[in-house]
C-alpha positions in Angstrom: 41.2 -14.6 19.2 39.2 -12.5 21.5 36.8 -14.2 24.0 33.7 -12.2 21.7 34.5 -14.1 19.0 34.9 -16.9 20.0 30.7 -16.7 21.3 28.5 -20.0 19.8 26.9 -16.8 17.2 30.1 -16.1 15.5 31.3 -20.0 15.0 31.5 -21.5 11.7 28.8 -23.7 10.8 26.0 -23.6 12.7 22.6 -21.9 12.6 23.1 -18.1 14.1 19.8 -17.5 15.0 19.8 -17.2 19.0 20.1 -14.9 21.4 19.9 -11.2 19.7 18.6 -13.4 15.7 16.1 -14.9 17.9 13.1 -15.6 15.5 15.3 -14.7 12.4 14.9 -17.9 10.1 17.2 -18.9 7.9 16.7 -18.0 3.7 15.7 -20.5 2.0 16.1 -20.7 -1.8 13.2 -19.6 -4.5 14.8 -20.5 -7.7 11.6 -22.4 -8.9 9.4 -21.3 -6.0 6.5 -19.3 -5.9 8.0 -15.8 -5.7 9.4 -16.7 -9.1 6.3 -18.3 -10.6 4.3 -15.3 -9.0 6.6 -12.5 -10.5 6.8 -14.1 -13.8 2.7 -14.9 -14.3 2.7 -11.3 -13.4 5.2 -10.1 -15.7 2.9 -11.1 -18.5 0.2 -9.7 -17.4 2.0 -6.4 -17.7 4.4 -6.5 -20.8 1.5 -5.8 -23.0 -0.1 -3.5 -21.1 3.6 -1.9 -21.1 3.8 -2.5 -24.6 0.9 -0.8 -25.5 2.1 2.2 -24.1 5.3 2.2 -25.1 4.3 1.6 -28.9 2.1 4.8 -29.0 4.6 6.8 -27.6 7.5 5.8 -29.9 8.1 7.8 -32.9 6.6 5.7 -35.7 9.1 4.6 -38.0 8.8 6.8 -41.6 9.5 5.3 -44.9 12.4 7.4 -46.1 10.8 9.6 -48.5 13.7 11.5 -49.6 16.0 8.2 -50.8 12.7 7.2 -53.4 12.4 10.9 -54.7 16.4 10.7 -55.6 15.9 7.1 -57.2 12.9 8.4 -58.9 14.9 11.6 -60.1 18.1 10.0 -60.9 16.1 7.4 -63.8 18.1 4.8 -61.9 15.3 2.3 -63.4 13.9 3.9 -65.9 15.0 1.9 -68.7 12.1 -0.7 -68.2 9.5 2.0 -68.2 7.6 3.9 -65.2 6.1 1.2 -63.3 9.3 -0.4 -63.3 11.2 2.8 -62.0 8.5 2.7 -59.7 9.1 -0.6 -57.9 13.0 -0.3 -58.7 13.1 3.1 -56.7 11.3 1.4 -53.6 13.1 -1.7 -53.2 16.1 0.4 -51.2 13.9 2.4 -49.1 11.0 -0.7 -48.6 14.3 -2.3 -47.2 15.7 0.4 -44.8 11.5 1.2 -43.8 11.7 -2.8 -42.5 15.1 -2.8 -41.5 14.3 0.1 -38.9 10.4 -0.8 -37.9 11.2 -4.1 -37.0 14.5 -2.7 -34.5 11.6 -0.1 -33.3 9.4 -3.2 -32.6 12.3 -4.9 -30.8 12.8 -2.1 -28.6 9.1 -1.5 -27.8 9.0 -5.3 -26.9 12.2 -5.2 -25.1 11.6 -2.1 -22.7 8.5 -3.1 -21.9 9.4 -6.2 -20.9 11.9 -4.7 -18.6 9.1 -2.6 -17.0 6.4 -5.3 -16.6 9.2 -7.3 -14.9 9.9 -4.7 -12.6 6.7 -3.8 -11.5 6.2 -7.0 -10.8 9.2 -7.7 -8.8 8.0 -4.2 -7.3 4.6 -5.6 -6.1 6.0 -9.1 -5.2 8.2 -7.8 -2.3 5.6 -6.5 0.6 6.3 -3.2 1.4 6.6 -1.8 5.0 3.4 -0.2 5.2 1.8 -3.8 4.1 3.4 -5.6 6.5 1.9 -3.3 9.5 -1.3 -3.5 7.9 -1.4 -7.3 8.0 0.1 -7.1 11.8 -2.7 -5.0 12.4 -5.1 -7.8 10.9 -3.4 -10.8 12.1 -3.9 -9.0 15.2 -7.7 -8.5 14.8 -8.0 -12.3 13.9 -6.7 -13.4 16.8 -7.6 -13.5 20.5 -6.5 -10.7 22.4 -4.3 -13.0 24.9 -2.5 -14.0 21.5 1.3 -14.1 22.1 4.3 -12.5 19.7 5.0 -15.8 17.9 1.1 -16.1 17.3 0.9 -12.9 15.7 4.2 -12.8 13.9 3.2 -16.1 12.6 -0.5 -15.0 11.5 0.9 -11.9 10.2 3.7 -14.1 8.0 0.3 -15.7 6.6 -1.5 -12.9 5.9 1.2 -11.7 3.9 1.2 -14.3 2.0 -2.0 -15.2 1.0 -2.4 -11.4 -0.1 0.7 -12.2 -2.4 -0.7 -15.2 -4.2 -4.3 -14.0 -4.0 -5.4 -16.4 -1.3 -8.5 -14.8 0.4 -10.1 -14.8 4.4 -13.0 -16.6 5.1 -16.6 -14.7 4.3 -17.0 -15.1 7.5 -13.8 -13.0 8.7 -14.0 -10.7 6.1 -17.6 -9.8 7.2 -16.3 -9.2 10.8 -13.3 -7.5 9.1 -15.9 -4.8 7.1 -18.3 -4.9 10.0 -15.5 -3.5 12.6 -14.7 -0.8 10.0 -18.1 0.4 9.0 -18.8 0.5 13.1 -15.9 2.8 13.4 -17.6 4.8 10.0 -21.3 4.9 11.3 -20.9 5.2 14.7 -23.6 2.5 15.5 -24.1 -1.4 15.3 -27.3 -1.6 13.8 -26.5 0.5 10.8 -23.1 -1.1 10.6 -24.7 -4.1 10.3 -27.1 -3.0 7.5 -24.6 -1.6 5.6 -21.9 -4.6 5.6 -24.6 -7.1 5.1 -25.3 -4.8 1.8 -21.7 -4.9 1.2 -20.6 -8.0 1.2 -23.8 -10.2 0.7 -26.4 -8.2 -1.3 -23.6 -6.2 -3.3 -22.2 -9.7 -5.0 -25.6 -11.0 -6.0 -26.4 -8.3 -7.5 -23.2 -8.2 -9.9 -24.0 -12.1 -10.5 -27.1 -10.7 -12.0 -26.4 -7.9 -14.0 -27.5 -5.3 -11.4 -25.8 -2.4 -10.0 -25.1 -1.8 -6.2 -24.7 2.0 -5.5 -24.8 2.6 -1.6 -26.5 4.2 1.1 -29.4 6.6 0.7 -31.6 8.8 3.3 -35.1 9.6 3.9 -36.3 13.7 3.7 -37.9 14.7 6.5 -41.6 13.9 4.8 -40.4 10.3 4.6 -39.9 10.2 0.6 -35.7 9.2 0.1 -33.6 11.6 -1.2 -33.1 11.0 -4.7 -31.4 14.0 -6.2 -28.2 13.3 -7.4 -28.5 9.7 -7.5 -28.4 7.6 -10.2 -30.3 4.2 -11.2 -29.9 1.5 -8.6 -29.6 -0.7 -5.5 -29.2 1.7 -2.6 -29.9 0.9 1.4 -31.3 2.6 3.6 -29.3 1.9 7.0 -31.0 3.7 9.4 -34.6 1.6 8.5 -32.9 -1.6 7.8 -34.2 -1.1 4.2 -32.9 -2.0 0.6 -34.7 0.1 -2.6 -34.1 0.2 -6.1 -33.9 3.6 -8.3 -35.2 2.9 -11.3 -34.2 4.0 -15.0 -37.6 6.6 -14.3 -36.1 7.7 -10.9 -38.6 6.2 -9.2 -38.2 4.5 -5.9 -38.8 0.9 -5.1 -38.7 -1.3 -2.1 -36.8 -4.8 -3.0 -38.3 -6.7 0.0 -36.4 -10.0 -0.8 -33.4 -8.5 -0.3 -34.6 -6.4 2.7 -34.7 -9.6 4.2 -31.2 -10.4 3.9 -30.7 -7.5 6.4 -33.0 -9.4 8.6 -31.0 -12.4 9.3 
């Protein structure tokens, strides 16, 4: 045996993961983990929503027409009068109508099963560009002295709480919305304004029935611009300002939660 082969990497037994497998880890088993439980809770989600579709596309099964009209014209039950040729002549094609909906209805069931569970194997297996966008996160999170492991490691999490619908902090999901909205509006003050809208005013008005819109500007004469916008909670980010739109179109200042921007 060469002298390469005979390297600790290539001997029988032991774990392989130094030198060039360096922070490789070895698979473990998921047989009754949570990628399982996760794909098959999403599975059902799906398979009737697949279902759904696949039953109104499937040629609907006909009642065959053609085998009642030759019972009917053949008299085949006529000797017990026409109600009873009637029902006679049915029974034959009632059968072969059930006989072939119900294999319709196995399909339609089957198939989509098959395409939920797919999908959901799809959307259980992070995909390349997920995992760079949770580097870049992880990344973000972290302290900017934060070493490889530290990121691989917070990047590992990410992924997974996004795959079993763990969630941040509010408080690092504000930062997270306030660093993009920065990039967006160019300055901190109306960054500010509008993820404090976002992610504090925004839910509370859900909870109540009411509907967040956006941002909204002033004219020139000081009156906000209203065309084109429809009934609702708007804020003005430039004046640190949240209004309402009424069902009238009129304008009106909701000073309790303009004090939310306030904070």
């Amino acid at each position: 045996m060469s002298r390469t082969l005979k390297r600790p990497m290539f001997r029988r037994g032991g774990s392989t993961n130094n030198g060039i497998m360096t922070g490789i880890v070895d698979r473990t088993k998921k047989e009754n983990g949570d990628f399982v439980t996760n794909v098959g809770k999403r599975t059902d989600v799906l398979a009737p929503e697949f279902e759904t579709i696949l039953d109104k596309y499937t040629p609907k099964t006909r009642l065959p027409i053609g085998q009642l009209g030759l019972n009917l014209a053949s008299g085949k039950f006529a000797g017990d009068g026409f109600l009873q040729n009637l029902v006679g002549s049915l029974q034959d094609p009632y059968a072969q109508f059930t006989k072939a909906d119900d294999a319709r209805k196995a399909a339609v069931r089957t198939g989509a099963a098959k395409l939920a569970l797919g999908q959901a194997m799809k959307e259980a297996q992070p995909s390349k560009q997920s995992i760079l966008a949770a580097e870049k996160k992880a990344k973000f999170l972290l302290p900017p002295n934060a070493s490889a492991a530290e990121i691989r490691a917070k990047t590992a999490e990410i992924i997974q709480a996004e795959m079993t619908g763990k969630t941040f902090s509010d408080t690092a999901n504000f930062r997270r919305a306030y660093e993009f909205n920065k990039g967006q509006e160019g300055k901190a003050y109306k960054a500010y304004n509008l993820t404090v809208f976002e992610e504090i005013i925004s839910p509370k008005l859900r909870s109540t029935g009411e509907t967040p819109k956006g941002k909204i500007k002033k004219n020139k004469d000081g009156s906000y611009k209203t065309e084109r916008k429809t009934p609702g909670v708007y804020v003005d980010t430039e004046d640190g300002v949240v209004i309402e739109i009424t069902n009238e179109l009129k304008v009106v200042e909701r000073p309790e939660l303009t004090a939310l921007l306030k904070k």
